[in-house]
C-alpha positions in Angstrom: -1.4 -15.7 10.6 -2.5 -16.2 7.1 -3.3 -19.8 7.5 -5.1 -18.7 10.6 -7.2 -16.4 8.2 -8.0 -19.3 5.9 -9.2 -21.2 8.8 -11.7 -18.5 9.8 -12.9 -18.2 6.0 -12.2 -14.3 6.6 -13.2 -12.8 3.7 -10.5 -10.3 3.4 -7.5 -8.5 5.5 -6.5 -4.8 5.3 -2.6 -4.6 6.8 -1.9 -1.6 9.0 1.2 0.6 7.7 4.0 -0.7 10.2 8.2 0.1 9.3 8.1 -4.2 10.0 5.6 -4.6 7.3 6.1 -2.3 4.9 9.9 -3.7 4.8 8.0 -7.1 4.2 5.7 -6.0 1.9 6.6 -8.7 -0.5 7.1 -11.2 1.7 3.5 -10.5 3.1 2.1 -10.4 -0.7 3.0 -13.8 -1.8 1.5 -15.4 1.7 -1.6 -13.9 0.7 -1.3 -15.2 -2.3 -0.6 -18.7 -1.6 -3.1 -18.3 0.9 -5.8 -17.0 -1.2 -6.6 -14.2 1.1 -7.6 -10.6 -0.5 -4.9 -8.3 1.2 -5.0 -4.7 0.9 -2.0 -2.4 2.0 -1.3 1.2 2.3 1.7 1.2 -0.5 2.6 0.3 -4.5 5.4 -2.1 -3.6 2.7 -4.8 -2.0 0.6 -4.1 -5.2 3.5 -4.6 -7.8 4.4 -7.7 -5.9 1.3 -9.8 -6.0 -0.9 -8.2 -3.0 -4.2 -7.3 -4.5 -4.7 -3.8 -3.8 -2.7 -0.4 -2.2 -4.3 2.7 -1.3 -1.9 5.1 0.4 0.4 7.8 -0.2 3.0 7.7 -2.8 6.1 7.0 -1.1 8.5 8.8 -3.2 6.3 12.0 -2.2 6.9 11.2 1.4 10.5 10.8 1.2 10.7 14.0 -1.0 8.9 15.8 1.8 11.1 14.3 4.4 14.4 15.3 2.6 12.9 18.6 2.0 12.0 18.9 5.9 15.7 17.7 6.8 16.8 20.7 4.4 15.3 23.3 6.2 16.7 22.3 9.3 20.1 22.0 8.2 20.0 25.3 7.2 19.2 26.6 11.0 14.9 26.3 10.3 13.8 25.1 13.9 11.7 21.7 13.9 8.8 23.9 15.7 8.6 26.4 13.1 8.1 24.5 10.4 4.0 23.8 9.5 3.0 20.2 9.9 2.5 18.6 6.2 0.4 15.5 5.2 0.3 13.6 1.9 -2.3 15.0 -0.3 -2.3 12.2 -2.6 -3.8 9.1 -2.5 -2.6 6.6 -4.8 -4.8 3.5 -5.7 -3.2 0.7 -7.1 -5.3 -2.3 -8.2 -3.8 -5.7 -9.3 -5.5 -7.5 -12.5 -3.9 -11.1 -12.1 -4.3 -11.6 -8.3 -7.5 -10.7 -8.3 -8.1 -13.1 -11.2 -6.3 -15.5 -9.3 -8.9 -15.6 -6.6 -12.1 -14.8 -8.6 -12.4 -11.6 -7.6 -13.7 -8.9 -10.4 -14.0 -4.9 -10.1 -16.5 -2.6 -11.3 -14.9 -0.4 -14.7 -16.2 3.0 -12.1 -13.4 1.7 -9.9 -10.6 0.4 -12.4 -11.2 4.0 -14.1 -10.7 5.7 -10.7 -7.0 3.0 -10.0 -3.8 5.5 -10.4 -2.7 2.4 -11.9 -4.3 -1.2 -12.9 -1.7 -4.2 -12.5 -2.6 -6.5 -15.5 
């Protein structure tokens, strides 16, 4: 796929959240690496491991919310009682080197708004 991309010249690819990608989040990051595509994904790990850039939820706040959920209905809660709950944090993560790597630069207004800047 990514040398697909490369032969389109597509300027970019944003990767939907999937259980099969985010389990190959790394894999994915160093193709688009290699492949010198800019790659955004919806979690840190793809960040951390070479992608470009993540905006999503934080994980660990979604698994704490799961356990939490799975609590409640141990203890006898029913599933349909319980109020539906979304992530109300957004976590942008911005990676320095890859970017650097394919002469890409960011306004300061957005590296000051990153949850966390990958140098």
């Amino acid at each position: 796929m990514f040398a697909t991309l490369v032969g389109f010249q597509a300027s970019g690819l944003v990767i939907a959240t999937d259980a099969l990608f985010i389990s190959r989040s790394e894999q994915l990051a160093a193709l688009a690496v290699r492949h010198a595509v800019p790659t955004v994904f919806q979690f840190r790990p793809f960040a951390a491991a070479g992608g470009l850039m993540s905006y999503g939820g934080d994980l660990a706040d979604l698994y704490h919310r799961s356990g939490v959920y799975t609590g409640r209905i141990l203890k006898g809660e029913k599933p349909a009682d319980l109020p539906v709950q979304r992530s109300s944090k957004a976590e942008l993560i911005i990676n320095l080197k890859t970017a650097a790597a394919l002469g890409i630069s960011f306004p300061l207004s957005l590296l000051a708004r990153a949850d966390e800047v990958i140098e």
